[in-house]
C-alpha positions in Angstrom: 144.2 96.5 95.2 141.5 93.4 95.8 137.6 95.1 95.2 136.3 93.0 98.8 139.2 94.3 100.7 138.4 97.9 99.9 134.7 97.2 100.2 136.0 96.1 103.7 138.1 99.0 104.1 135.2 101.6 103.4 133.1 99.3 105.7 134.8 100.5 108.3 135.4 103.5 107.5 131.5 103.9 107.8 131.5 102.3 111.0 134.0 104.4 112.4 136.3 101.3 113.1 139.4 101.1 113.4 141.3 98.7 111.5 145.1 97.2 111.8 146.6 96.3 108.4 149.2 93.4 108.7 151.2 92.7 105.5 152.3 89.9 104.9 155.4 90.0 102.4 155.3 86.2 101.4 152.6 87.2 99.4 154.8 89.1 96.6 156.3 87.3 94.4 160.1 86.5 94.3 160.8 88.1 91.3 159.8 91.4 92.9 160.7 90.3 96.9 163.0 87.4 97.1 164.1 88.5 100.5 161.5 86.5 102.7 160.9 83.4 105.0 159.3 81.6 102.0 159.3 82.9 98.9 157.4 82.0 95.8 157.3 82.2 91.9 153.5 83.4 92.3 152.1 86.2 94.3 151.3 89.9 94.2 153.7 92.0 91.9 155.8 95.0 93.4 152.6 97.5 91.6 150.1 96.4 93.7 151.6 95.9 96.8 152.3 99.5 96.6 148.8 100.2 95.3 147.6 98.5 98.7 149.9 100.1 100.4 149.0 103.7 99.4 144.6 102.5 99.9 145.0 101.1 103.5 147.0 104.4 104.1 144.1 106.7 102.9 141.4 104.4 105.0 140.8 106.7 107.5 139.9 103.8 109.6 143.8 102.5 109.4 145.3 103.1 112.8 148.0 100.5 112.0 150.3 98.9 109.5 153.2 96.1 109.7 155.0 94.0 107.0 156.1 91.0 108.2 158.4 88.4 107.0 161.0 89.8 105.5 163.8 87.8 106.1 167.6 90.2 105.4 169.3 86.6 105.9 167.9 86.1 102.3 168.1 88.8 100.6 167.7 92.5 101.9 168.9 95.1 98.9 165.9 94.6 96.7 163.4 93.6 99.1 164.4 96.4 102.0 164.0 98.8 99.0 160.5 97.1 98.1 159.1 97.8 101.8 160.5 101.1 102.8 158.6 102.1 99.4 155.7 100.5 100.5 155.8 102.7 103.8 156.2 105.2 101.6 153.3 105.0 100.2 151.1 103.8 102.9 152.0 107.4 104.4 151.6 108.7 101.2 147.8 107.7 101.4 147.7 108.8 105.7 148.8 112.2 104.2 145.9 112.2 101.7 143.5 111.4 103.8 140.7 114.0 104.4 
């Protein structure tokens, strides 16, 4: 994932904050997600959107998580698959947590 949003993340996590996690899926690119509102040939690949995914879920801090704007009108086999994996592994990372 990004190095300032962990530093964020285990900010909180000191603080005893708690933090909602809002993911937007316009930011992965269309090769890996083509099934959103606006989809682009640049952005995050499918790796470390899962990465994320799995970090904000062991952030003990994390009380929440949403994906928003996926767009099944599109496109929904490759991209549905892309985010129920990516709540996968964001309660991958809520099962790890300490």
């Amino acid at each position: 994932c990004f190095a300032a949003e962990l530093e964020m993340l285990a900010d909180a996590d000191a603080g005893r904050q708690h933090v909602f996690v809002s993911f937007d899926v316009d930011s992965i690119a269309a090769a890996f997600c083509p099934g959103v509102s606006c989809p682009s040939p640049i952005g995050l690949d499918a790796e470390t959107a899962l990465q994320c995914c799995l970090r904000a879920g062991m952030c003990k801090s994390v009380r929440l998580m949403d994906m928003s704007e996926f767009n099944p009108a599109v496109e929904d086999y490759n991209t549905g698959k892309l985010l129920a994996t990516m709540f996968y592994n964001f309660v991958m990372g809520v099962s790890m947590r300490p």
